[in-house]
Steps between C-alpha positions, in 0.01 A plus 500: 500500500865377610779488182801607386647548169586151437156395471509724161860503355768195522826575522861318398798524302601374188823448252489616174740408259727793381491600155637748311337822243399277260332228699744239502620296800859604687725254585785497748834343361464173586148534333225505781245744447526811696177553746385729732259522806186723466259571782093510343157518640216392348157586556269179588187398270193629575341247629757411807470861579233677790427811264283637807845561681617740259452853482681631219681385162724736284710480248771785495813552377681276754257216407253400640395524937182356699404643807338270746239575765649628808454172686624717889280752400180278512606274790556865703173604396329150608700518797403879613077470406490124627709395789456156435820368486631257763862574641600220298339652199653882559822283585456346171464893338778617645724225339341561189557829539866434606559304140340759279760779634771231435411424115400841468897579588569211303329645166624869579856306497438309186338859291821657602729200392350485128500894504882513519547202288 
C-alpha cells in the first residue's frame, strides 16, 4: 500500500558527449571531447514494479506520467472506519504524512525547474 515514485522510475544524470549537426564528436582546443550533464528517468522493468499501486498510465505530449494510489488517502480512510491504530502507529502516520507533503514540495519544485529550463 506504502510507495513512492522511486519504486517505479530511477533517476540520475548523465554526460553526453557533444557533437555537432552532422554527428561528429566536438573537441575543445587542446582536444578533449566536449560533454555535458543531462538529468533522465527511467521507468523500472516490470517485474521490480507493484502494478497494483498504480492508478493511471498516459502517454501525452509531455511524455509519459503514472499516477500512484493515494497512499494518505487510504491510511485516513483505515484510520477514520477502524480506530485501530496505537499512538505509536498514528505517530508513525503523522510522520508519514509529514514526508509526503515534503517530497510532494520537492516534486512541485523539480516540475517547475524543468518547466523553465
Amino acid at each position: 500500500m506504502l510507495s513512492d515514485v522511486t519504486d517505479f522510475i530511477e533517476f540520475g544524470t548523465s554526460e553526453l558527449q557533444e557533437i555537432d549537426e552532422i554527428g561528429e564528436p566536438i573537441f575543445d582546443d587542446e582536444g578533449n571531447t566536449i560533454t555535458y550533464m543531462v538529468s533522465h528517468m527511467n521507468f523500472r522493468n516490470h517485474d521490480e514494479v507493484d502494478g497494483t499501486l498504480i492508478t493511471e498510465v498516459k502517454k501525452g505530449k509531455d511524455g509519459v506520467s503514472i499516477k500512484l494510489a493515494d497512499k494518505m488517502k487510504a491510511l485516513d480512510m483505515l484510520t477514520k472506519y477502524f480506530d485501530l491504530l496505537s499512538e505509536k502507529d498514528k505517530k508513525q502516520l503523522q510522520e508519514e504524512k509529514l514526508k509526503l507533503d515534503i517530497e510532494n514540495t520537492k516534486v512541485d519544485s523539480l516540475v517547475i525547474t524543468i518547466m523553465v529550463q
